[in-house]
C-alpha positions as CSV (number, residue, x, y, z in Angstrom):
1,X,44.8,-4.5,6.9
2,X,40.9,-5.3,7.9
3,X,38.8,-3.1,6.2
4,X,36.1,-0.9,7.4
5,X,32.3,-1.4,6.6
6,X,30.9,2.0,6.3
7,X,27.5,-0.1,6.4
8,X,26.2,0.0,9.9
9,X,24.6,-3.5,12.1
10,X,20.8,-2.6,12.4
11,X,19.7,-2.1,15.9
12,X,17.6,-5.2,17.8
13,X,14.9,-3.2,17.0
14,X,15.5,-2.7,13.2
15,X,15.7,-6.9,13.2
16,X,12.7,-7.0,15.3
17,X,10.2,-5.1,12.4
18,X,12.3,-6.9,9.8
19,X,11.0,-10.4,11.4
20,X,7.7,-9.0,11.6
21,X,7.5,-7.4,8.4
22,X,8.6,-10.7,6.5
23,X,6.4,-13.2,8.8
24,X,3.6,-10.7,7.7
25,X,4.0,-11.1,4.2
26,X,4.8,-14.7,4.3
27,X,1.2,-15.1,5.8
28,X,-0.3,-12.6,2.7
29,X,1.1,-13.8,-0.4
30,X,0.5,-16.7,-2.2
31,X,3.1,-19.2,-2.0
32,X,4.8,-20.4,-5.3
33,X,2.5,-18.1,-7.7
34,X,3.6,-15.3,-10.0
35,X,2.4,-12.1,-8.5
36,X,2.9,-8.6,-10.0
37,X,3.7,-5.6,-8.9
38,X,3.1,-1.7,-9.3
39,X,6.1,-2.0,-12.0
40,X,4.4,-4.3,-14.5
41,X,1.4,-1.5,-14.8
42,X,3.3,1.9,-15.3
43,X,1.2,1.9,-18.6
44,X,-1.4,2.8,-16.7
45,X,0.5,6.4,-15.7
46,X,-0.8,6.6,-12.3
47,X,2.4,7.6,-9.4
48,X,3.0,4.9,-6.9
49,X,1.6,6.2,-2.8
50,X,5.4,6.8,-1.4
51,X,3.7,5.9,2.2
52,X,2.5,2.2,0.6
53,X,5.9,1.3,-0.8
54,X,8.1,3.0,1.8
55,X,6.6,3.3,4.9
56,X,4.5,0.5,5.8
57,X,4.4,-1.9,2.8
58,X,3.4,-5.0,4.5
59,X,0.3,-3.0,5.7
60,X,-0.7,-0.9,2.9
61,X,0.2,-2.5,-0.1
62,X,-2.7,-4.6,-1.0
63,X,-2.7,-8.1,-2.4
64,X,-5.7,-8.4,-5.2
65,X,-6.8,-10.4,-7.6
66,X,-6.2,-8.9,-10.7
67,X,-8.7,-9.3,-14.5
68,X,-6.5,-11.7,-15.6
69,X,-6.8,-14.1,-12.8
70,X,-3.4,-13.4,-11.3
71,X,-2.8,-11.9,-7.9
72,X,-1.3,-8.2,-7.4
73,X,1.0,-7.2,-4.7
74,X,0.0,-2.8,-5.6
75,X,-0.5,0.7,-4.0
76,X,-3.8,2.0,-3.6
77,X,-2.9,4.5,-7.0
78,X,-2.3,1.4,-8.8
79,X,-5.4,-0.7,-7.3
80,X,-7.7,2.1,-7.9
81,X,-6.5,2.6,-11.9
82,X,-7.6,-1.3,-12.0
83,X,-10.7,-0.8,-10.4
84,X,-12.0,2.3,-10.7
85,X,-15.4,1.6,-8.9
86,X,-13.4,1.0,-5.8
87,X,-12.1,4.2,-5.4
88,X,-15.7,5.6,-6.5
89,X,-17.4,3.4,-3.4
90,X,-14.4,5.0,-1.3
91,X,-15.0,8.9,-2.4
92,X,-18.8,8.4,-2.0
93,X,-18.0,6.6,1.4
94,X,-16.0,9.6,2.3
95,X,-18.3,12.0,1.5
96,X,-21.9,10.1,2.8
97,X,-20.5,8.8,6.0
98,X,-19.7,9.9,9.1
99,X,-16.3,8.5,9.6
100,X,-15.5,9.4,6.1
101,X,-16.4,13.2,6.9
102,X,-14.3,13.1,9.8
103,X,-11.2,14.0,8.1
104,X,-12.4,16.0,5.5
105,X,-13.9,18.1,8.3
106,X,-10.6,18.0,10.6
107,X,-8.3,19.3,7.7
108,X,-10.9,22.1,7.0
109,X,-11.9,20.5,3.3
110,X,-15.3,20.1,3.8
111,X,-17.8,22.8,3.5
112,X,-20.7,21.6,4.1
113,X,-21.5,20.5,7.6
114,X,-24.5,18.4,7.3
């Protein structure tokens, strides 16, 4: 009796964003180096961005060079416990700038409209 897979083919489009998403980080990663991930820093207690690792990791997720001369496959949570000055130079961004006011202003956060 052939048995059933209740796992189903993915759809030509499903195969099509699998090709580009591994072509993509093909291109990104270092070839034949250890590179860590978000796991190796859960010391660091920060809670991984569920739209980095889930919904568009071979955009979001950044590849860094880390202190110890190794590169980093991480979420921006991760990235910015490493290097705190980068998320300061991206809050002050958002707050100086116009672009960065944008949103602040479209989600009704910002309350002063200089």
């Amino acid at each position: 009796m052939k048995r059933v897979s209740s796992e189903r083919e993915p759809s030509s489009d499903e195969r099509d964003c699998e090709r580009i998403v591994v072509a993509e980080l093909r291109r990104r990663l270092p070839e034949g180096e250890g590179i860590k991930s978000c796991e190796g820093f859960k010391h660091l207690g920060v809670q991984c961005c569920d739209t980095c690792h889930n919904f568009y990791p071979h955009d979001e997720m950044s590849v860094i060079d880390l202190p110890d001369g190794v590169k980093g496959r991480l979420c921006d949570p991760v990235k910015w416990a490493i290097y705190p000055e980068e998320y300061q130079k991206l809050e002050e961004w958002s707050r100086n700038s116009p672009e960065g006011k944008l949103p602040r202003q479209i989600l009704g956060l910002d309350t002063d409209n200089n």
